[in-house]
KOLSEPA-797774 format. One record per atom (N, C-alpha, C): x, y, z; residue in three letters; residue number from 1; atom name. Coordinates in pm, 1 decimal. Last residue first. Layout:
# residues N
<pt east="X" north="Y" up="Z" rest="ALA" nr="NUM" atom="CA"/>
...
***
This chain:
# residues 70
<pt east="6661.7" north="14780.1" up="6526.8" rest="UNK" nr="70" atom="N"/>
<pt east="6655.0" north="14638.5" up="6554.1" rest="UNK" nr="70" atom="CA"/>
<pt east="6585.0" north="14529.6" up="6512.3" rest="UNK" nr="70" atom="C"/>
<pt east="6937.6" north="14950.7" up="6329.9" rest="UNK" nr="69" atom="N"/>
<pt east="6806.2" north="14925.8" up="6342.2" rest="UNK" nr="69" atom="CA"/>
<pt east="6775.0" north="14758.1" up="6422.4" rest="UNK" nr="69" atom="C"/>
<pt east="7075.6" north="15200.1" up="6492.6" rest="UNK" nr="68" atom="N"/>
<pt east="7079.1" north="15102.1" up="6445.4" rest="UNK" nr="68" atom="CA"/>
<pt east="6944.1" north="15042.7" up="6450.4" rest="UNK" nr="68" atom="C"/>
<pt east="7159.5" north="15413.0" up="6713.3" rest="UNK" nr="67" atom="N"/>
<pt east="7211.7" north="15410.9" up="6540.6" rest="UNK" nr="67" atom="CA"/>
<pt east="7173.3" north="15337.3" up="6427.1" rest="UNK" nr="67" atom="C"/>
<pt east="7127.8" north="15426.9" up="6960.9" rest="UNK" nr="66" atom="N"/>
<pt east="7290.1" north="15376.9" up="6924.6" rest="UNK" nr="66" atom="CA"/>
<pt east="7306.8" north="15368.3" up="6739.8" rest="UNK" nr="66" atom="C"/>
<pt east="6848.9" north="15466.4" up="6991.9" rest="UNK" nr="65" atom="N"/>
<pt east="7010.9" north="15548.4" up="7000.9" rest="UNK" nr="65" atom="CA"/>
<pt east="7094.5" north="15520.3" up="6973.6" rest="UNK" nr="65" atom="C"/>
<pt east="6754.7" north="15255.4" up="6832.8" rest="UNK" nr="64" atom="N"/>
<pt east="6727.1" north="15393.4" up="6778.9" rest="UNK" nr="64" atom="CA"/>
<pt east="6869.5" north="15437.6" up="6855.5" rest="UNK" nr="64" atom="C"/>
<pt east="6833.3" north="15046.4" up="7061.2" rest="UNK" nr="63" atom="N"/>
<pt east="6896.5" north="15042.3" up="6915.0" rest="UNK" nr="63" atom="CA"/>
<pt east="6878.7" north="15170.9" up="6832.6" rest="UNK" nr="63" atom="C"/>
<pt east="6699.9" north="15109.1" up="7251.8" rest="UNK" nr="62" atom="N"/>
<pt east="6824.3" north="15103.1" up="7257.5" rest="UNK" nr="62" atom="CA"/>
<pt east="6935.9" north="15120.3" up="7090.7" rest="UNK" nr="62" atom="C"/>
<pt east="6434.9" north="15077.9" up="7137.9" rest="UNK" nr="61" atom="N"/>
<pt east="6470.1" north="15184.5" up="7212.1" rest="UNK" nr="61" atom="CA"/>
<pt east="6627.5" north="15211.5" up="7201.4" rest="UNK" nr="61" atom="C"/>
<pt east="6463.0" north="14789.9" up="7121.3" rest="UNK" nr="60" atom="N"/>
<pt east="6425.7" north="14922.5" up="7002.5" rest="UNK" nr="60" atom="CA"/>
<pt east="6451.4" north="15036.9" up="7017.3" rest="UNK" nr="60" atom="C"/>
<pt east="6462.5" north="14693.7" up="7365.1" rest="UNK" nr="59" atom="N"/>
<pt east="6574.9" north="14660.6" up="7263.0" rest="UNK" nr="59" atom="CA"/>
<pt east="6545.6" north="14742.6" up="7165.2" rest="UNK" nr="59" atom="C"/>
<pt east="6283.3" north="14834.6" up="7512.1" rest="UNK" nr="58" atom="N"/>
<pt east="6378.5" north="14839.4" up="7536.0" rest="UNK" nr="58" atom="CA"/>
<pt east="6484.3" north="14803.3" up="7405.3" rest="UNK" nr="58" atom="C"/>
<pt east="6052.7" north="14604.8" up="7371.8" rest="UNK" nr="57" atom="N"/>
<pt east="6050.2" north="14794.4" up="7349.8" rest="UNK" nr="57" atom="CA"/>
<pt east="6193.1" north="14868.4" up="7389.9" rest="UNK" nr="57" atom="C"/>
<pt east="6113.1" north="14366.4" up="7413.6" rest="UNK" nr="56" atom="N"/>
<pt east="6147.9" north="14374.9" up="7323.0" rest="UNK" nr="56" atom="CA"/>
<pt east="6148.4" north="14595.2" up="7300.0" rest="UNK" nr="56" atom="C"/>
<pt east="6060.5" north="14425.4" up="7698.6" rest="UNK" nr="55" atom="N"/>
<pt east="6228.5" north="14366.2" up="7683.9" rest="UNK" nr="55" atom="CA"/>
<pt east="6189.4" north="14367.0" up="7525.2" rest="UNK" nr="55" atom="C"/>
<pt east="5763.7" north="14429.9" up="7723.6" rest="UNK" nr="54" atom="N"/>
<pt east="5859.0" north="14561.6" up="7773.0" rest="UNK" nr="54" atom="CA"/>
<pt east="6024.6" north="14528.8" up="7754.8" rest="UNK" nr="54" atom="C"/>
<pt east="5691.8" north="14199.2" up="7626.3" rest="UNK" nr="53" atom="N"/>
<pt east="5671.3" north="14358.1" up="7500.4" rest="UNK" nr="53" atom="CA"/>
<pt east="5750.0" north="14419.9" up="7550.7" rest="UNK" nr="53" atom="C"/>
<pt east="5786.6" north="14042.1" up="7789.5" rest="UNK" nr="52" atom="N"/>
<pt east="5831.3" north="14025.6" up="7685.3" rest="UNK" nr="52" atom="CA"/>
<pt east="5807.8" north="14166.3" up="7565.8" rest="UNK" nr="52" atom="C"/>
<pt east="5624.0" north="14139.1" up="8033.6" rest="UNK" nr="51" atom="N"/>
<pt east="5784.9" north="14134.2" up="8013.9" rest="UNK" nr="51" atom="CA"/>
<pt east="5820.7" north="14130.4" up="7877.6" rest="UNK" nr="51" atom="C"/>
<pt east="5373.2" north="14066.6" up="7876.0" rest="UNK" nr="50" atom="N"/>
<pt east="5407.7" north="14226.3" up="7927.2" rest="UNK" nr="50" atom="CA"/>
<pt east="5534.0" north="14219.3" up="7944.8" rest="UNK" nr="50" atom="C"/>
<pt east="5413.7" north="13802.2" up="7942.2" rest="UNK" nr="49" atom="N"/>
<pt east="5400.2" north="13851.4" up="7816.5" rest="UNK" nr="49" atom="CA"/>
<pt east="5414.4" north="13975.3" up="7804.1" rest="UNK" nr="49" atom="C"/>
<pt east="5429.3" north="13739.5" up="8191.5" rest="UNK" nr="48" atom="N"/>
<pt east="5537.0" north="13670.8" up="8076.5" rest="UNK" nr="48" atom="CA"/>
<pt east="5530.0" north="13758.9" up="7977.0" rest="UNK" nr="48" atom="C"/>
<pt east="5146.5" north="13789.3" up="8285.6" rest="UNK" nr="47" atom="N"/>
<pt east="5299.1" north="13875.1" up="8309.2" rest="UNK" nr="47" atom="CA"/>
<pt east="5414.0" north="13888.6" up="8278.5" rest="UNK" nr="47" atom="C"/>
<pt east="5012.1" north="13618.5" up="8144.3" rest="UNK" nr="46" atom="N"/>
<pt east="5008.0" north="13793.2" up="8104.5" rest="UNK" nr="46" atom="CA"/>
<pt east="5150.1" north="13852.8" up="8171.4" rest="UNK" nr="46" atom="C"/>
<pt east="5085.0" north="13393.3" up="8283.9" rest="UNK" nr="45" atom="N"/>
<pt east="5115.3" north="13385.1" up="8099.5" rest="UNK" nr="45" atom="CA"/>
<pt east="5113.3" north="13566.5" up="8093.9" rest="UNK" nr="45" atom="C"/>
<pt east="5017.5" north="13460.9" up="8522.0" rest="UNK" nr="44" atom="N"/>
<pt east="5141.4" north="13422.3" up="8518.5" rest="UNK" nr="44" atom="CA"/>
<pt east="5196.4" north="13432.5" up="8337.5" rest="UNK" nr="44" atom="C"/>
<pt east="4717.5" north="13441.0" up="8485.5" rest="UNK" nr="43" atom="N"/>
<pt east="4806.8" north="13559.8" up="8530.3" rest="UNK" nr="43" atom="CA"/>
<pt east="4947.4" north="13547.3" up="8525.0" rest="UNK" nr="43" atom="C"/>
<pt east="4663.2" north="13175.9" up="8393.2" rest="UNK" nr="42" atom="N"/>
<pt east="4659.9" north="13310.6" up="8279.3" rest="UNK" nr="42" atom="CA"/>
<pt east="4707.6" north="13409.1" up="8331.4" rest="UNK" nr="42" atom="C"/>
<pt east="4706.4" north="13009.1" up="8616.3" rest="UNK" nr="41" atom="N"/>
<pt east="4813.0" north="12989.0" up="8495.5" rest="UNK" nr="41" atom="CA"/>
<pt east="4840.0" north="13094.5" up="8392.0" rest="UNK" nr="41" atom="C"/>
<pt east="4546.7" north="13097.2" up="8782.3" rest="UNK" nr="40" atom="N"/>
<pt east="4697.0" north="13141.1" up="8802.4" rest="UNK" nr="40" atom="CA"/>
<pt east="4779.2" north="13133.6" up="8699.8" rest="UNK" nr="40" atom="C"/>
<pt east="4308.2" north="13026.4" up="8649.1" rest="UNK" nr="39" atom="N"/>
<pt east="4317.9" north="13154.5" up="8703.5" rest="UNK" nr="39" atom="CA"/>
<pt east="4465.2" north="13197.8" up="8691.0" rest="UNK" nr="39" atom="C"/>
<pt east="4348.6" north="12736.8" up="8636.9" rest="UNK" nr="38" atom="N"/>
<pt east="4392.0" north="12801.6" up="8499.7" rest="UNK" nr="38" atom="CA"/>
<pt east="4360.5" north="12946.6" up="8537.0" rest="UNK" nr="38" atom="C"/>
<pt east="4363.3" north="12550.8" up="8855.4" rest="UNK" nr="37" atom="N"/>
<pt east="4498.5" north="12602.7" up="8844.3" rest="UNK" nr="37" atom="CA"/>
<pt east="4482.1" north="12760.8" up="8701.0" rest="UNK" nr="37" atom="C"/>
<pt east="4189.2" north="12468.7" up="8847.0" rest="UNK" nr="36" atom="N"/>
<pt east="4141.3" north="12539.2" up="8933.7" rest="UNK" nr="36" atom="CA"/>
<pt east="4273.0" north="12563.0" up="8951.9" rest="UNK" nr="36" atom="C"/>
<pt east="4151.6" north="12281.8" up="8585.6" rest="UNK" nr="35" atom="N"/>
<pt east="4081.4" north="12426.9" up="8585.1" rest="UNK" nr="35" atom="CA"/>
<pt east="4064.5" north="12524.9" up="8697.0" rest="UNK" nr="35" atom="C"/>
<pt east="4334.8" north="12097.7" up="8696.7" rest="UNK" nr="34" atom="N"/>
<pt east="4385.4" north="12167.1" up="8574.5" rest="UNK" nr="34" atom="CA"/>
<pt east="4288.6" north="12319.1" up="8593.8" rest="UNK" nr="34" atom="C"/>
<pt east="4198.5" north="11926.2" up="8872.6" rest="UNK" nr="33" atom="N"/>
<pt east="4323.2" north="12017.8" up="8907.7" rest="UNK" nr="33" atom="CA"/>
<pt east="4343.4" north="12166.9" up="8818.2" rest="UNK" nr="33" atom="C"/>
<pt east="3983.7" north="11846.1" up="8728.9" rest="UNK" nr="32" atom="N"/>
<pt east="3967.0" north="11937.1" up="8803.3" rest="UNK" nr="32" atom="CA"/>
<pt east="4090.5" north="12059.1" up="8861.2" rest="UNK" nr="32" atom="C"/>
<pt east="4153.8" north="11693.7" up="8566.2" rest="UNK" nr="31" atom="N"/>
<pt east="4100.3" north="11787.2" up="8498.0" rest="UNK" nr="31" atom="CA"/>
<pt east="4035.3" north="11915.1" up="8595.6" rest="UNK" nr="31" atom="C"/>
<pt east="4213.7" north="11493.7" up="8752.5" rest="UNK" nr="30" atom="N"/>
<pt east="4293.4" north="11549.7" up="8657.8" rest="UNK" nr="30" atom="CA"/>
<pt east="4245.1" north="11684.9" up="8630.0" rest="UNK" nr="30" atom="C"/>
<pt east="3960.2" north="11402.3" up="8790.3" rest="UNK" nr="29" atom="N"/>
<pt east="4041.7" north="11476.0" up="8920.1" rest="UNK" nr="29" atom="CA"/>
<pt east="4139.9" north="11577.4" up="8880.8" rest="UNK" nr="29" atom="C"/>
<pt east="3904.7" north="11238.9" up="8584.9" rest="UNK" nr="28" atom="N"/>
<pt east="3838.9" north="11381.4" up="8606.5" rest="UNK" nr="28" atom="CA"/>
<pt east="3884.3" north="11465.2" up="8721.1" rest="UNK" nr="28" atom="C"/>
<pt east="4097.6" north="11063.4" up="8578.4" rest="UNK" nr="27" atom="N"/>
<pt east="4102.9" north="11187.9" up="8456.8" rest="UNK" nr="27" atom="CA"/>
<pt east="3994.2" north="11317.8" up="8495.0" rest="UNK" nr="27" atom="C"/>
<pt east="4062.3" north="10891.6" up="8808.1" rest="UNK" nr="26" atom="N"/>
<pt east="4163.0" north="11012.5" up="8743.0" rest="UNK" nr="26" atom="CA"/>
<pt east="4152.1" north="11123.9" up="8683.5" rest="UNK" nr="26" atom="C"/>
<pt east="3778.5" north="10805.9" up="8724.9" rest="UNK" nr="25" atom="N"/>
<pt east="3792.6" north="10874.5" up="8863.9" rest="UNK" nr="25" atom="CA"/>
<pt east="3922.0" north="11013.9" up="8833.1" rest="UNK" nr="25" atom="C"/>
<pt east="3884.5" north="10702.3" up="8505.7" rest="UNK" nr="24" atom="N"/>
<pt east="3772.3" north="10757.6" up="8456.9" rest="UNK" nr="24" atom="CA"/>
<pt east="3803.9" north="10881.4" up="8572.0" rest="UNK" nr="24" atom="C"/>
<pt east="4057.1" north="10478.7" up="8605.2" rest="UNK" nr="23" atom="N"/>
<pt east="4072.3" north="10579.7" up="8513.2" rest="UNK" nr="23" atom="CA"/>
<pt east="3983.2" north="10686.2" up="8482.6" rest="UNK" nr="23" atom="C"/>
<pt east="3803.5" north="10352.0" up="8744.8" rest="UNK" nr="22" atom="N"/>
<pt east="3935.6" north="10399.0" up="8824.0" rest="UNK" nr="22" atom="CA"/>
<pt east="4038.7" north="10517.8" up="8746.2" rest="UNK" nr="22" atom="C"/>
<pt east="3692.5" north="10281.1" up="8511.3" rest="UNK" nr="21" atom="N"/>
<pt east="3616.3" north="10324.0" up="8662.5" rest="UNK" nr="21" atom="CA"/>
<pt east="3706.0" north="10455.0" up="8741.0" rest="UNK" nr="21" atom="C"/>
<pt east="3835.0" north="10071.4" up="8368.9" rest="UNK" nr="20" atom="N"/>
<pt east="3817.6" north="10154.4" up="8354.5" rest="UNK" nr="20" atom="CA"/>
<pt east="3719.1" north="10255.6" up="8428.0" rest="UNK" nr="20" atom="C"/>
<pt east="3884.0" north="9917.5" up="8644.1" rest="UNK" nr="19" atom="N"/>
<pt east="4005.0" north="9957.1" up="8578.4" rest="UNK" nr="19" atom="CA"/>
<pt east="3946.1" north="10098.1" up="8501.9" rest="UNK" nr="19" atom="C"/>
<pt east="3623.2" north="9786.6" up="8655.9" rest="UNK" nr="18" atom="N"/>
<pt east="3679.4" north="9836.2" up="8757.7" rest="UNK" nr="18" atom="CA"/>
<pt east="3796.9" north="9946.8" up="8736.1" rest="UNK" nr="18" atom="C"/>
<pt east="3599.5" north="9693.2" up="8390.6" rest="UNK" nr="17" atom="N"/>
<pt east="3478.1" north="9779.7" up="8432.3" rest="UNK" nr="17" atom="CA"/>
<pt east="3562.6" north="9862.6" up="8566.9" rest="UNK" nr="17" atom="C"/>
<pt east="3772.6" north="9479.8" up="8410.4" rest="UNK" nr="16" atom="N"/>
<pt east="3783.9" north="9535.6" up="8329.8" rest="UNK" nr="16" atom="CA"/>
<pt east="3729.6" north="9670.7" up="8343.2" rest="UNK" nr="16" atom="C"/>
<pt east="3630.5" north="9337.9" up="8604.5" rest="UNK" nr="15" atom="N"/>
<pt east="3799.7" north="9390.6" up="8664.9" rest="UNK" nr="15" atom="CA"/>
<pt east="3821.4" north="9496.2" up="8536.8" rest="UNK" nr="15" atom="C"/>
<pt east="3422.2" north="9254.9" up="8498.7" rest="UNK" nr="14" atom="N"/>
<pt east="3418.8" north="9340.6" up="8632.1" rest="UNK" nr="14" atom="CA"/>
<pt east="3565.9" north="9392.3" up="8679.0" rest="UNK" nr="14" atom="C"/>
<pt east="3463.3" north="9119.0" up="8256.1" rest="UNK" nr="13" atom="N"/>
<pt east="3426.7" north="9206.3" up="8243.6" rest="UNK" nr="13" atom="CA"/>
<pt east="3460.3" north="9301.7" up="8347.1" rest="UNK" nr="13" atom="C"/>
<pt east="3817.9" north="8908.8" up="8281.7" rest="UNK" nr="12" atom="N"/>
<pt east="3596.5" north="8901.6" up="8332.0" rest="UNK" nr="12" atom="CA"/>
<pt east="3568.8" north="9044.7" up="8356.6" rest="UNK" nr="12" atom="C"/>
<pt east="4002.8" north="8845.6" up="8050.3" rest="UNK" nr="11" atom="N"/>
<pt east="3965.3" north="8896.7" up="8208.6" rest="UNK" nr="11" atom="CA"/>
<pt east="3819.3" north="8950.4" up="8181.4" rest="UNK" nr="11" atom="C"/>
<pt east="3936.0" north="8587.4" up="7829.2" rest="UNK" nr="10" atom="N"/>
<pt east="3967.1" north="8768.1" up="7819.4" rest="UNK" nr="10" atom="CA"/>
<pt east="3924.4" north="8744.6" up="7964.5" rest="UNK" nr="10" atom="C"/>
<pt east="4055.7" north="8280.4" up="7695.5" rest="UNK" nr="9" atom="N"/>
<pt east="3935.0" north="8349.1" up="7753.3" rest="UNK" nr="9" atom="CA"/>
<pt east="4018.7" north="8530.8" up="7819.2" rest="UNK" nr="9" atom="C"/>
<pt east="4235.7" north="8105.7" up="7691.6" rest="UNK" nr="8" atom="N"/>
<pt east="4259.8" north="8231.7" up="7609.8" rest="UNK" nr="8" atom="CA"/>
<pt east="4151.1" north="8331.2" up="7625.3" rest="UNK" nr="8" atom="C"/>
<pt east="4182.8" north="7910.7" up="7851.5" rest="UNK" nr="7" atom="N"/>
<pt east="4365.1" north="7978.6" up="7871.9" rest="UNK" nr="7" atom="CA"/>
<pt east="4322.2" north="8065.7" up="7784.0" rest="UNK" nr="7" atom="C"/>
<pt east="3979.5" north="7758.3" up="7724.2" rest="UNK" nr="6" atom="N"/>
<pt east="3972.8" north="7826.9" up="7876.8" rest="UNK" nr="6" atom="CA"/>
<pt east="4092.3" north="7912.4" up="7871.7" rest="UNK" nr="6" atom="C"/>
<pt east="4080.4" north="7614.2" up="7470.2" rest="UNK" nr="5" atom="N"/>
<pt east="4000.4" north="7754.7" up="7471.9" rest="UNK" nr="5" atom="CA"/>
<pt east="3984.1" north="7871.0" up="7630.6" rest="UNK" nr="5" atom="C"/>
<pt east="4246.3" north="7475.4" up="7611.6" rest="UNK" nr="4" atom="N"/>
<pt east="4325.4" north="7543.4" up="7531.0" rest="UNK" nr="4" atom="CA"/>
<pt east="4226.2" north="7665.9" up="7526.7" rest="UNK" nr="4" atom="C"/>
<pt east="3998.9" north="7303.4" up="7714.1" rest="UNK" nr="3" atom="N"/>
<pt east="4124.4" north="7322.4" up="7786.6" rest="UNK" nr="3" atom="CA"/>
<pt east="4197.8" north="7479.0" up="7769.5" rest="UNK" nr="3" atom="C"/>
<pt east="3883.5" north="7199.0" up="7456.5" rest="UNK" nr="2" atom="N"/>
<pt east="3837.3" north="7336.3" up="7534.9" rest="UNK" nr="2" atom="CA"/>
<pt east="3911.1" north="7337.2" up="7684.8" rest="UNK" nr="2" atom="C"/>
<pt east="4058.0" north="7029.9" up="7367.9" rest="UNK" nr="1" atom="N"/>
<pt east="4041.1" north="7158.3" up="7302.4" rest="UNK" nr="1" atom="CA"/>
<pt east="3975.8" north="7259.6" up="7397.0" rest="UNK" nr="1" atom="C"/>
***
C-alpha cells in the first residue's frame, strides 16, 4: 500500500514555488509592457475617434445637400 501511496504523492513544493515564481516574473513584465505602451495606445484611440466624428459630420453634411436625412 504505501508503494501505491508514493505514485500519488503531488510534485514537491519547490518546482511548484518555482513555476509559480516564473509566472509571477511574466505577468509583471506583461503588465509593464502594457503601461508603457498606454501613452501611444490613447493617442492612436483619439485619432480613431476624431476620424470617426469627422466621417460621420461629412455624412450629414452630405446628406443635408442632397435632400435627405442621415
Amino acid at each position: 500500500m504505501r508503494k501505491w501511496f508514493r505514485r500519488l504523492r503531488w510534485p514537491s513544493a519547490p518546482d511548484g514555488q518555482k513555476a509559480a515564481e516564473s509566472a509571477l516574473r511574466r505577468a509583471e513584465a506583461a503588465r509593464k509592457e502594457a503601461e508603457d505602451r498606454q501613452p501611444a495606445v490613447s493617442e492612436a484611440a483619439g485619432a480613431l475617434r476624431r476620424a470617426r466624428e469627422e466621417n460621420h459630420f461629412a455624412a450629414r453634411f452630405r446628406a443635408s445637400i442632397e435632400g435627405r436625412s442621415a
